[in-house]
C-alpha positions as CSV (number, residue, x, y, z in Angstrom):
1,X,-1.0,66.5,97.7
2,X,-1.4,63.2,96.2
3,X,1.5,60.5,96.6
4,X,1.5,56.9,95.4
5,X,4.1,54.0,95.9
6,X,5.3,50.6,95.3
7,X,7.0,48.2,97.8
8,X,9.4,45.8,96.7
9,X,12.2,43.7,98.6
10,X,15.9,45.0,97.8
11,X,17.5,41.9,97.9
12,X,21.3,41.6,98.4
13,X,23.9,39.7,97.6
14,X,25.6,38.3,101.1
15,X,29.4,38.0,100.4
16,X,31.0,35.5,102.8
17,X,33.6,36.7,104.6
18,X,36.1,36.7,107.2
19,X,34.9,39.8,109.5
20,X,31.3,39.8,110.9
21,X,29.1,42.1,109.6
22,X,25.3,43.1,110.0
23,X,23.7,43.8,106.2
24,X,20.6,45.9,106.2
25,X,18.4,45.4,103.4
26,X,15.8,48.9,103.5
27,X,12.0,47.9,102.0
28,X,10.4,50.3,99.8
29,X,7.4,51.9,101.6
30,X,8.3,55.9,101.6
31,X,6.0,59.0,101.2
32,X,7.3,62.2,100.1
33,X,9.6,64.1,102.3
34,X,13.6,64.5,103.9
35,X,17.0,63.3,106.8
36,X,18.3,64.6,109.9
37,X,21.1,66.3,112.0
38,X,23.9,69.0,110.8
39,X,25.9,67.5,107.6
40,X,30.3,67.4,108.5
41,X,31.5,68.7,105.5
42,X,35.2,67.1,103.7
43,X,36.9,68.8,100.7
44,X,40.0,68.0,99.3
45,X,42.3,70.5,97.4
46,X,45.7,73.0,97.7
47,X,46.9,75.3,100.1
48,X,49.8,77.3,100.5
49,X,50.1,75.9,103.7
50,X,49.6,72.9,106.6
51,X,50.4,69.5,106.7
52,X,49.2,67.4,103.5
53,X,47.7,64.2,103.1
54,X,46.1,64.0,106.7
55,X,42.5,65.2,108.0
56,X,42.5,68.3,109.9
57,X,39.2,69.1,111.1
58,X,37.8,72.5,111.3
59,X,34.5,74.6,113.7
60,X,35.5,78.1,112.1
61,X,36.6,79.7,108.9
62,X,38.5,81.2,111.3
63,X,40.7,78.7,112.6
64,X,40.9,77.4,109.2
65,X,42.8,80.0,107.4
66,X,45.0,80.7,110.9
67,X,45.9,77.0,109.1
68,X,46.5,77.0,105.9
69,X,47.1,80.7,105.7
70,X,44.7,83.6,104.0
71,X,45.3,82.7,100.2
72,X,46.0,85.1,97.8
73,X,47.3,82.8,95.3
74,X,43.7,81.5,94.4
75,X,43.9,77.7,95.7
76,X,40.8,75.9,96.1
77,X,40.5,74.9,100.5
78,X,40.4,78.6,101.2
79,X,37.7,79.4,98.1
80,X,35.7,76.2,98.6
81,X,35.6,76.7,102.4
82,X,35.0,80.1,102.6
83,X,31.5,79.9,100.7
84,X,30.7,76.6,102.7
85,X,31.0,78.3,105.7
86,X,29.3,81.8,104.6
87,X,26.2,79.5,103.9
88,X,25.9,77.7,107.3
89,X,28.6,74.8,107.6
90,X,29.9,74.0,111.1
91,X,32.1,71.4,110.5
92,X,34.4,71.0,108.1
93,X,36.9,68.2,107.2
94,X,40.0,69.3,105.1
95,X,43.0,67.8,103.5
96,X,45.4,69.6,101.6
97,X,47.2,67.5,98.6
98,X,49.7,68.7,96.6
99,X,51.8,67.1,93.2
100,X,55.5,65.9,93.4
101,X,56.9,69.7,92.5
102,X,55.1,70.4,96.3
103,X,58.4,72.0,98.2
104,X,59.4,73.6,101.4
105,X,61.2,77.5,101.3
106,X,64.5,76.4,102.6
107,X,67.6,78.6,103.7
108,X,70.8,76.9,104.5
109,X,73.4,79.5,107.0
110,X,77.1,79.4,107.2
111,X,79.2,79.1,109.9
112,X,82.1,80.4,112.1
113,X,85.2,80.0,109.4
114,X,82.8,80.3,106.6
115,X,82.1,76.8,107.1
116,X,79.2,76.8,104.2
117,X,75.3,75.3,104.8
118,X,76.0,74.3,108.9
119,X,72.3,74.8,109.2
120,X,69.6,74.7,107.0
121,X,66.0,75.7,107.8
122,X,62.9,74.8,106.5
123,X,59.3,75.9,106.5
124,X,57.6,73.6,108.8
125,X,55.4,72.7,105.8
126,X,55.0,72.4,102.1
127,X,53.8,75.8,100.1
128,X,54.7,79.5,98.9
129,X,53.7,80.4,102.4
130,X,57.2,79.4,103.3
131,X,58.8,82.2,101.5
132,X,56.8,84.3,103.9
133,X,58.9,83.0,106.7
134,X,62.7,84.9,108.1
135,X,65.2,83.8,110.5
136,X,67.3,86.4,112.1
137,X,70.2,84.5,114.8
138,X,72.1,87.0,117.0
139,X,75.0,86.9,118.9
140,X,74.6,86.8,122.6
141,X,78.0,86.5,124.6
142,X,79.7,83.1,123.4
143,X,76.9,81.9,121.9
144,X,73.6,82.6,119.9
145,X,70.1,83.8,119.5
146,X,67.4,83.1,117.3
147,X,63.9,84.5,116.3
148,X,61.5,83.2,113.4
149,X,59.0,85.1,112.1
150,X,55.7,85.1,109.3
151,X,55.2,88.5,109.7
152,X,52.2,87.9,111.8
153,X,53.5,85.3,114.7
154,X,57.2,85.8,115.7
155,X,58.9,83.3,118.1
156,X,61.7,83.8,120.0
157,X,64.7,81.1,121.0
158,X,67.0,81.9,123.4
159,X,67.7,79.2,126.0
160,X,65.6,81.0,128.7
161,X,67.2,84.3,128.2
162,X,70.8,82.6,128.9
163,X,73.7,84.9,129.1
164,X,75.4,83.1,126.3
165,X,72.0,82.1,124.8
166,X,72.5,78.9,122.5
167,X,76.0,77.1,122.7
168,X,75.8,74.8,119.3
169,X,73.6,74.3,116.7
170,X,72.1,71.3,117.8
171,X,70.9,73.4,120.9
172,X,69.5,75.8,118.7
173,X,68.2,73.2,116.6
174,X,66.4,71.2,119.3
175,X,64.6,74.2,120.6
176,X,63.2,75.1,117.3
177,X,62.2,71.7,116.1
178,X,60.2,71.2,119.7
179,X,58.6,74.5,119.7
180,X,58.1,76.3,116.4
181,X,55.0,76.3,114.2
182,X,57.1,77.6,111.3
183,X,60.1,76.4,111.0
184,X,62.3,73.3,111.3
185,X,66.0,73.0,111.5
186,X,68.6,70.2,110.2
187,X,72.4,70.7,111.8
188,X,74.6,69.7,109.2
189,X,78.0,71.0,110.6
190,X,78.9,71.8,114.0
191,X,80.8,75.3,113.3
192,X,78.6,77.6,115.5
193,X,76.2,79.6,113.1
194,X,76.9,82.8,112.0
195,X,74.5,86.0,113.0
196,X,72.5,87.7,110.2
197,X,69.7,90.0,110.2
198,X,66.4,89.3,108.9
199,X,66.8,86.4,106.1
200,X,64.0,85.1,104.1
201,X,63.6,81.2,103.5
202,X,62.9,80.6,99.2
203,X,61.5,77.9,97.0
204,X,58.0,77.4,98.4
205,X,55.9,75.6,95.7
206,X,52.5,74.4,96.5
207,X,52.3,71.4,94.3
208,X,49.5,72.9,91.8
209,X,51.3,72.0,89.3
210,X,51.1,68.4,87.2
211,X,48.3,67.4,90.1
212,X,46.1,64.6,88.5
213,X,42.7,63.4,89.8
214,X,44.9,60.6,91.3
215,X,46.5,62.6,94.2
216,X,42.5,62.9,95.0
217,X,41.8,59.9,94.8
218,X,45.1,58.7,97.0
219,X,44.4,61.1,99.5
220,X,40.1,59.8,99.3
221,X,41.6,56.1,99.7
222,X,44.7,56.8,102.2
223,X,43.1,59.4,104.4
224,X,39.5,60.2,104.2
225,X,37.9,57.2,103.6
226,X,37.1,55.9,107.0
227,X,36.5,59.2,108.5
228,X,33.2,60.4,109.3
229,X,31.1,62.8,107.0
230,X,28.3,63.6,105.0
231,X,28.8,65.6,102.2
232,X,32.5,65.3,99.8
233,X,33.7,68.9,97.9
234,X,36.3,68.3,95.5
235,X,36.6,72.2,94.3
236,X,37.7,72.7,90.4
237,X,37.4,69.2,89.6
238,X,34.4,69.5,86.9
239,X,35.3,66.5,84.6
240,X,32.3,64.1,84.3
241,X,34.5,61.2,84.6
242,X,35.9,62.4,87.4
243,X,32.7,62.6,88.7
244,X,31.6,59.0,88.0
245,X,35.3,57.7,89.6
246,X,34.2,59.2,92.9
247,X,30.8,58.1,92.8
248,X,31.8,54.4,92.5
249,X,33.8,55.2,95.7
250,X,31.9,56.7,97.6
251,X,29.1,53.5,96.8
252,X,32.0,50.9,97.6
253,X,32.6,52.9,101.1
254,X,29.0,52.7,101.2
255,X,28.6,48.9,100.6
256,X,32.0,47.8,102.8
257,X,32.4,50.5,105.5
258,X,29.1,51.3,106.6
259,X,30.1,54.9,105.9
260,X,27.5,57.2,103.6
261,X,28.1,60.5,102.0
262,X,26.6,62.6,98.8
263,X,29.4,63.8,96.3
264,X,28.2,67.6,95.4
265,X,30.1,68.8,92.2
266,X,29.4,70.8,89.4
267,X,29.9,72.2,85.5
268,X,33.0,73.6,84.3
269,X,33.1,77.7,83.8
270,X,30.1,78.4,80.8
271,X,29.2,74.7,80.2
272,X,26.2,75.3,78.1
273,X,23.1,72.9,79.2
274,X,23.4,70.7,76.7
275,X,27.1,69.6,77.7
276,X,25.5,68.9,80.9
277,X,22.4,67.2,79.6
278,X,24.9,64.8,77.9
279,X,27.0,64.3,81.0
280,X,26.8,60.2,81.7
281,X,28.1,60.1,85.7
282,X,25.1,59.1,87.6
283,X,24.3,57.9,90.9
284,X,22.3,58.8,94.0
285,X,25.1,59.8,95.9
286,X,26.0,62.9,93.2
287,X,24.4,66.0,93.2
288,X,25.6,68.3,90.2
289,X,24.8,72.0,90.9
290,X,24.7,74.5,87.9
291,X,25.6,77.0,86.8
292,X,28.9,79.0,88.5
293,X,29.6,80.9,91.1
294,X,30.0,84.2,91.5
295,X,32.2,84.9,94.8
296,X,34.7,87.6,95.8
297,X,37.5,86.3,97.5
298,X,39.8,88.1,99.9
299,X,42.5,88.7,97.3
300,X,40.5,90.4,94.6
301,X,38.5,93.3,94.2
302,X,35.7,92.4,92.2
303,X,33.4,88.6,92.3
304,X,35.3,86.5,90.0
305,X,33.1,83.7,88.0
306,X,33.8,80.6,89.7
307,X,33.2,76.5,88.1
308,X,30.0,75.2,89.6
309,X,31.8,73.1,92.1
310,X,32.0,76.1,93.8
311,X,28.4,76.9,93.6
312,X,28.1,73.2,95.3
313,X,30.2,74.1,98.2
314,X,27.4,77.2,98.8
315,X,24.6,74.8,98.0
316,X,26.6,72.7,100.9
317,X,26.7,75.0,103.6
318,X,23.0,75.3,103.6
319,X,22.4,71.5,103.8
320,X,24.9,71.3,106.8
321,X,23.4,74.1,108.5
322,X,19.6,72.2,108.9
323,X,18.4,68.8,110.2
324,X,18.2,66.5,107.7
325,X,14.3,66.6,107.8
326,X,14.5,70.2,106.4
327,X,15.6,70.0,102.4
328,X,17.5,72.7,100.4
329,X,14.8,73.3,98.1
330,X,14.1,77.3,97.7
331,X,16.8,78.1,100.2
332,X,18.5,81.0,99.4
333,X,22.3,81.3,99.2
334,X,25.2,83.6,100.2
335,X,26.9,84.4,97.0
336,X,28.0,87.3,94.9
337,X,25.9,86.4,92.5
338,X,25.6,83.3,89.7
339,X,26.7,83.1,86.0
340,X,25.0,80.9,83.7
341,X,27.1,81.8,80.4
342,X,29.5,85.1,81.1
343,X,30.3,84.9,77.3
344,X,26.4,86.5,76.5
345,X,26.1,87.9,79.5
346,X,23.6,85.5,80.9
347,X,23.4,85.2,84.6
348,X,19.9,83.4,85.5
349,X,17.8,80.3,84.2
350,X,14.6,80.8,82.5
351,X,12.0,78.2,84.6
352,X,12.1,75.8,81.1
353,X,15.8,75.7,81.5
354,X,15.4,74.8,85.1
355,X,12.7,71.7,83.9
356,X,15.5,70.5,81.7
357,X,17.8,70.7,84.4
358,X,16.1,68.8,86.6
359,X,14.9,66.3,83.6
360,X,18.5,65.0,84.1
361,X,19.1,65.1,87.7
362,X,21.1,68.4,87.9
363,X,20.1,70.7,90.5
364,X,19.3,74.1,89.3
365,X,19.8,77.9,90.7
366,X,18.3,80.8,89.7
367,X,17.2,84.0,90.4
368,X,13.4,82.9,92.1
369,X,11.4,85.7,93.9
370,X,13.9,88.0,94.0
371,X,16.6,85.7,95.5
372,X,19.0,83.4,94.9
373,X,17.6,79.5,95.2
374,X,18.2,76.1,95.2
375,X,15.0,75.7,92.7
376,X,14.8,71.5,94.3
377,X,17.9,69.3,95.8
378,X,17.9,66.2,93.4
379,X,20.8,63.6,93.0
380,X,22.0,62.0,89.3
381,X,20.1,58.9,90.0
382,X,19.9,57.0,86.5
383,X,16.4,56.5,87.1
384,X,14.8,59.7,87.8
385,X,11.3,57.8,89.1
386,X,13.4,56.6,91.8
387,X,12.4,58.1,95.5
388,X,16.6,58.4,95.8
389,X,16.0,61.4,92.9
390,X,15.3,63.5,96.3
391,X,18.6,64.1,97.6
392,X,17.4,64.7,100.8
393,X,15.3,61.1,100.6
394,X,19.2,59.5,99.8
395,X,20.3,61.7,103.3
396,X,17.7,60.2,105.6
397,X,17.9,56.8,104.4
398,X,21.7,56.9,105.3
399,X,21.1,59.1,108.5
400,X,19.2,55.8,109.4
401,X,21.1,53.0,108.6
402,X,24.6,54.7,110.2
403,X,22.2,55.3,113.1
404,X,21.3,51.6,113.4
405,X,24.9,50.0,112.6
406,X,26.0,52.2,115.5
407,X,23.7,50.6,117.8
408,X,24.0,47.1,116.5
409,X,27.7,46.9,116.4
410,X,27.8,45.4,120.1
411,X,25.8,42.5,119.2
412,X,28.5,41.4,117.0
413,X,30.3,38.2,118.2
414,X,27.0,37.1,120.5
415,X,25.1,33.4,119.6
416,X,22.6,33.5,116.8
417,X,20.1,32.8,119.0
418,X,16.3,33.8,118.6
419,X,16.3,36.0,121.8
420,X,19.4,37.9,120.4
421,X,17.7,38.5,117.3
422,X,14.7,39.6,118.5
423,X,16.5,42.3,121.0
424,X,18.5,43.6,118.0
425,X,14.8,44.3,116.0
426,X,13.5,45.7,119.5
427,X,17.1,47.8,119.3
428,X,16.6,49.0,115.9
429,X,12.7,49.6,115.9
430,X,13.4,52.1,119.0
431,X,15.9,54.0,116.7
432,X,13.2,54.3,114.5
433,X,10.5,55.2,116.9
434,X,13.2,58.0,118.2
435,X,13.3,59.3,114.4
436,X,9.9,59.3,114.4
437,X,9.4,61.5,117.6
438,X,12.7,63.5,115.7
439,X,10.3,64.2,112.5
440,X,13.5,62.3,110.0
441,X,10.7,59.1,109.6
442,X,7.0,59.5,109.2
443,X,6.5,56.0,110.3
444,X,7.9,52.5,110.0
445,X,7.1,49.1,110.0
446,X,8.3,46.8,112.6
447,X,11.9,45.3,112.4
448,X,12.5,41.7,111.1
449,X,16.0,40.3,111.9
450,X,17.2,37.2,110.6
451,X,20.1,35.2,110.3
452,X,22.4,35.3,106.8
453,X,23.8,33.0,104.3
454,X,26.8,32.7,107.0
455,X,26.5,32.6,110.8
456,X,28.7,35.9,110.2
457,X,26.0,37.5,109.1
458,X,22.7,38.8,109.7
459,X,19.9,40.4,107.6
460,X,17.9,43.4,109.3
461,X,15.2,44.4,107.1
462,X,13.6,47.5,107.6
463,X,10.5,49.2,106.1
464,X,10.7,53.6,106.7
465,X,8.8,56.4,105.4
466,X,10.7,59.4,105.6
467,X,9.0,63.1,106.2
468,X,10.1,65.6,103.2
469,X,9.9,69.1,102.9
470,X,7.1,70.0,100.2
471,X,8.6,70.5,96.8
472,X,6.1,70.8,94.9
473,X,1.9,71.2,94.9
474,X,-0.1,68.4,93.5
475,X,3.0,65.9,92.6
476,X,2.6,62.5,92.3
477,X,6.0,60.7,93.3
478,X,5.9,56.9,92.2
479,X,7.9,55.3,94.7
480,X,10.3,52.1,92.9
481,X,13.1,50.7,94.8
482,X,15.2,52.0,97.7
């Protein structure tokens, strides 16, 4: 295989600033190959259940949906995570978001004298799982009982198995509010509550409706922004400004926060190749998969064709599964099937559709050897010479630089002295060496660290050559500018 590059300085800009900081400026000097440890996954989307608006981290599928519920109402965490998962993800990061309609199933009870609404109770969270959800309060001697149940968990309140069980409401309240993972009560009268049998709680709504790209990008900026990850899923949102929106986010994280991730997304349902082709969001942190999905999901009977974020979520789950030395080319993925344009039947790319695909930074699957394959993991870079037009080159280049601001954090706040300097280059150069001996670098050249444009700051320049997974036979990659 024959691989040529250039070297060049990437010289940055040093903001001054109130909070020290360590700016790592990465020379060129890269032959071809990929990063390294299993990728944490976040998405963002609906539920019909859980909290909203926070993180909630996840091992299993399993645990997921015990959650937010087993969807049959077709939102997108359940979808999404579910094919992540089938193709190797571990972990994955989730928050549910929801527009203003998002409400809890609510059931207000009367009370002794037909004193109306002395309690009303509410699903412990947002979401049509809530109508799932029935109280039943019983009479035991002078007071009362109460169990809450799903269908699937039922808890039962009564003060210990007390002879008069609970005396007020507020007692019943209280032990409910503490204890239950459905339900929540508000005491708005103190006439004891009246028994009734099994009771539903109404008026779920899941918020689907009216949600803009802004609740994402809230929730992104409020919630998820600071957390740790590697890869961002944002199921059914296909628009190309979208797209670009995220991708100057997740480059500002990058630039202020020290934080790196790759946006995977993808076409809308049939979104011929030349829509595509003319798509204008670009950036080395997107990866655009094409075409759709094919996936059956728990509720239906038949695979359903899916946008091609969804196909992005599979594509996903196999980067997360592998080191980051090992890339997703000609992996094979765990789908029903995929759908190119269902509107002529087509379901494959022909290998010149794939080149054209790839001519624009858009990573293409198809039917290769029998199997479903990535056919090469590329990003949108807007120069397609550029080494970051290997996705996995992008990954390894961030696997290093969060490895080294991790281990060069405690140096913050000593003197700029030479000695310090020269232990954070020894520091850094035996992360490298490790990365070496880890297969993520081929080699590297040795550390310089110098001081900044403010005593805040200091420069660490580094020169890697990442390994990377053959892609091709007899390529020529021309190296330009990390």
């Amino acid at each position: 295989m024959n691989l040529s590059s250039k070297s060049s300085r990437n010289n940055e800009v040093h903001n001054v600033g109130y909070l020290p900081k360590i700016e790592i400026a990465t020379q060129e000097n890269i032959t071809l190959t990929t990063p390294g440890a299993p990728a944490i996954l976040a998405v963002v989307g609906t539920a019909k259940w859980g909290d909203m608006n926070t993180v909630q981290s996840f091992s299993s599928y399993a645990t997921l949906l015990q959650y937010f519920k087993a969807d049959k109402s077709g939102l997108t965490l359940a979808k999404a995570t579910d094919l992540a998962y089938m193709n190797g993800a571990s972990t994955v990061k989730c928050v549910r978001i929801g527009a203003a309609g998002a409400a809890k199933s609510v059931k207000s009870f009367a009370g002794a004298g037909a004193v109306p609404d002395v309690i009303t109770v509410s699903a412990k969270y947002k979401g049509t799982y809530g109508d799932n959800v029935a109280v039943t309060i019983l009479t035991k001697g002078s007071g009362r009982t109460m169990t809450v149940t799903d269908g699937k968990t039922t808890e039962y309140f009564t003060n210990n198995n007390n002879a008069n069980g609970y005396a007020s409401n507020a007692e019943i309240a209280a032990a409910v509010n503490l204890n239950s993972s459905l339900a929540t009560i508000a005491v708005n009268n103190a006439a004891l509550v009246t028994a009734v049998t099994l009771t539903y709680l109404t008026g779920g709504n899941d918020g689907v409706s009216g949600l803009a790209f802004s609740d994402v990008t809230t929730a992104f900026d409020n919630v998820l922004k600071l957390e740790d990850f590697d890869i961002l899923l944002l199921p059914e949102w296909t628009s190309d400004a979208d797209h670009a929106t995220m991708v100057a986010k997740l480059d500002a994280r990058a630039a202020t926060d020290k934080k790196f991730a790759i946006f995977m997304a993808g076409p809308a349902v049939n979104e011929s190749i030349a829509t595509q082709k003319a798509r204008t969001s670009v950036g080395s942190r997107l990866a655009l998969c094409s075409p759709n999905a094919m996936y059956k999901p728990s509720y239906a009977t038949v695979a359903i064709q899916f946008d091609g974020t969804y196909l992005a979520a599979a594509v996903a789950g196999q980067i997360a599964r592998r080191d980051v030395e090992s890339a997703v080319t000609r992996k094979s993925l765990t789908v029903a099937g995929i759908m190119a344009d269902s509107t002529v039947s087509k379901k494959y790319y022909t290998n010149d559709e794939m080149e054209e695909l790839l001519g624009v930074g858009i990573i293409p699957v198809s039917l290769i050897n029998g199997e479903i394959k990535v056919a090469r993991g590329v990003t949108r870079v807007s120069d397609l010479s550029s080494v970051f037009y290997e996705l996995n080159i992008q990954r390894i280049v961030d696997y290093v630089k969060a490895q080294v601001n991790v281990k060069l954090d405690p140096f913050l706040g000593e003197a700029n002295l030479d000695r310090v300097l020269n232990r954070m280059a020894r520091v850094v150069d035996g992360v490298l060496q490790q990365d070496v001996l880890d297969e993520v670098l081929a080699a590297y050249n040795p550390t310089e660290v110098v001081l900044g444009v403010s005593p805040d700051t200091v420069n660490v320049n580094m020169s890697v050559q990442p390994t990377f997974a053959i892609n091709f036979i007899n390529v020529t990659l021309a190296i330009t500018r990390i």
